[in-house]
C-alpha positions in Angstrom: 1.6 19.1 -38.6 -0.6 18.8 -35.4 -1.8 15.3 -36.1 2.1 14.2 -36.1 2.8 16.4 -32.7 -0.5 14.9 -31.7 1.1 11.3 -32.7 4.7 11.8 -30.6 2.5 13.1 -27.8 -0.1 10.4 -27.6 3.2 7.7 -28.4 4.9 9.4 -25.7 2.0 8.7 -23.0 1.2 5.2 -23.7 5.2 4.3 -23.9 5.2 6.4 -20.1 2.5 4.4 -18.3 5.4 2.8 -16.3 5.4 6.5 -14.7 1.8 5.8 -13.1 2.3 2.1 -11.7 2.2 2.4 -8.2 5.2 0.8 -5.6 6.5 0.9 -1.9 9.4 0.5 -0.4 11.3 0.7 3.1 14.5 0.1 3.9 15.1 -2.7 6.6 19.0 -2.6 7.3 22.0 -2.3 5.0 21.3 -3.4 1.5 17.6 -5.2 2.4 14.8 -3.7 1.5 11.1 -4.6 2.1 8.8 -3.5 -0.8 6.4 -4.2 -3.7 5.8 -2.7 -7.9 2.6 -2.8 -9.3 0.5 -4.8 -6.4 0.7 -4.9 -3.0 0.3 -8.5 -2.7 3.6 -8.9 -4.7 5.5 -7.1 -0.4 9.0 -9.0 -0.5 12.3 -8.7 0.6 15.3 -7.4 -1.6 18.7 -7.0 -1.4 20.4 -4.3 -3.6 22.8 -5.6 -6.1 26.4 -4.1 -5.1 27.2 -1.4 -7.6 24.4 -1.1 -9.0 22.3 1.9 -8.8 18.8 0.1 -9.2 18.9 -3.4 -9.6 17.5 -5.8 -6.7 17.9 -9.5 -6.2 14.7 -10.8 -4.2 15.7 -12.7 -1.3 11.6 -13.6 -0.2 9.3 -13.7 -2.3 5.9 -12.4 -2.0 3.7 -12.0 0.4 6.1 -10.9 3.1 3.8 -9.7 5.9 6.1 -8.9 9.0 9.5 -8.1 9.2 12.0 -7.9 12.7 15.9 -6.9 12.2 19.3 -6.7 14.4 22.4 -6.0 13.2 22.8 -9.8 12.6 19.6 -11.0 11.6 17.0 -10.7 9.5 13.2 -12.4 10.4 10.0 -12.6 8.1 6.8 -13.8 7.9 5.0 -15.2 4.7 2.4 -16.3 3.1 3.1 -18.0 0.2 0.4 -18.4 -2.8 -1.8 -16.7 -0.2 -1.7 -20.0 1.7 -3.2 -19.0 4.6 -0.4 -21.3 6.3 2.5 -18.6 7.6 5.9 -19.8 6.3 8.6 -17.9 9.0 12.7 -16.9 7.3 15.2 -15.9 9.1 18.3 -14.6 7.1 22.1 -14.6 8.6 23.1 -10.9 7.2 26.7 -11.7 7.9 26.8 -15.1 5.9 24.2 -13.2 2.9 26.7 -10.3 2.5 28.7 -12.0 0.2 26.8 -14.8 -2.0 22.8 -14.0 -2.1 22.3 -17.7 -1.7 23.8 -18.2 1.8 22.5 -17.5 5.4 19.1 -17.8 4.3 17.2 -20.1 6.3 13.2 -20.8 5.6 10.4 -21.5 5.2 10.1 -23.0 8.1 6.7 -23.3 10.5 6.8 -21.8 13.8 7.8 -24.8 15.8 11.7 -24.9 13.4 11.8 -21.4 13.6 12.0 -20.9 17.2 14.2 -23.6 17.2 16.4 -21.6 14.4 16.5 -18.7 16.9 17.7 -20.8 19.9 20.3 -22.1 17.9 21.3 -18.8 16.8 21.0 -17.3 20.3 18.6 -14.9 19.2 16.6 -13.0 21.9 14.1 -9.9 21.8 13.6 -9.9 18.5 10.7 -8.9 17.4 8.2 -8.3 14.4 8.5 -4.1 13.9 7.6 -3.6 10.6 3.6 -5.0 10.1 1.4 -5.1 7.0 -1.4 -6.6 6.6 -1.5 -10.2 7.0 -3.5 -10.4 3.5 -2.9 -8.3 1.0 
């Protein structure tokens, strides 16, 4: 009899390692998210799936580094395939609210995206959430 309680026990920990992995995550505005499972180096921004209780789409992938927000717009940093080149996204909340795949501009290099900002009439905003620019 103990060596079958022993048995659920021990099947019981190994299926419950998912309990130990380690993860962050901060809410930027709204549904978006800024976050990472497992590794740190795998930092990107989600968007919760509308009702839904868990379930995120990612909007950038990984390694988001910085991350600036408005009521309107969402900026990032990245380094993608930890190029040490920084890609720059800047995300249209109102034109994302609907269909994931709109409003999302990027990557772009610095030069497009303060052009993308002109454009947009953006003005003060600015990088506050900061990670490590390597991961």
């Amino acid at each position: 009899m103990k060596k079958i309680i022993s048995l659920i026990f021990l099947s019981i920990f190994i299926n419950s390692c998912a309990w130990f992995d380690e993860s962050q995550h901060q809410k930027i505005i709204g549904l978006y998210e800024i976050g990472w499972n497992d590794l740190e180096s795998n930092r990107s921004i989600t968007k919760k799936i509308k009702n839904s209780d868990s379930n995120y789409k990612i909007i950038i992938d990984c390694y988001v580094f910085a991350v600036g927000h408005n009521d309107s717009f969402i900026i990032a940093k990245q380094h993608q395939n930890f190029n040490e080149e920084t890609n720059y996204y800047l995300i249209d909340i109102k034109k994302n609210e609907e269909d994931n795949s709109k409003g999302i501009y990027g990557p772009l290099n610095n030069i497009e995206f303060e052009k993308m900002k002109a454009n947009f009439n953006i003005k003060n905003l600015k990088f506050d959430l900061i990670f490590a620019d390597k991961p």
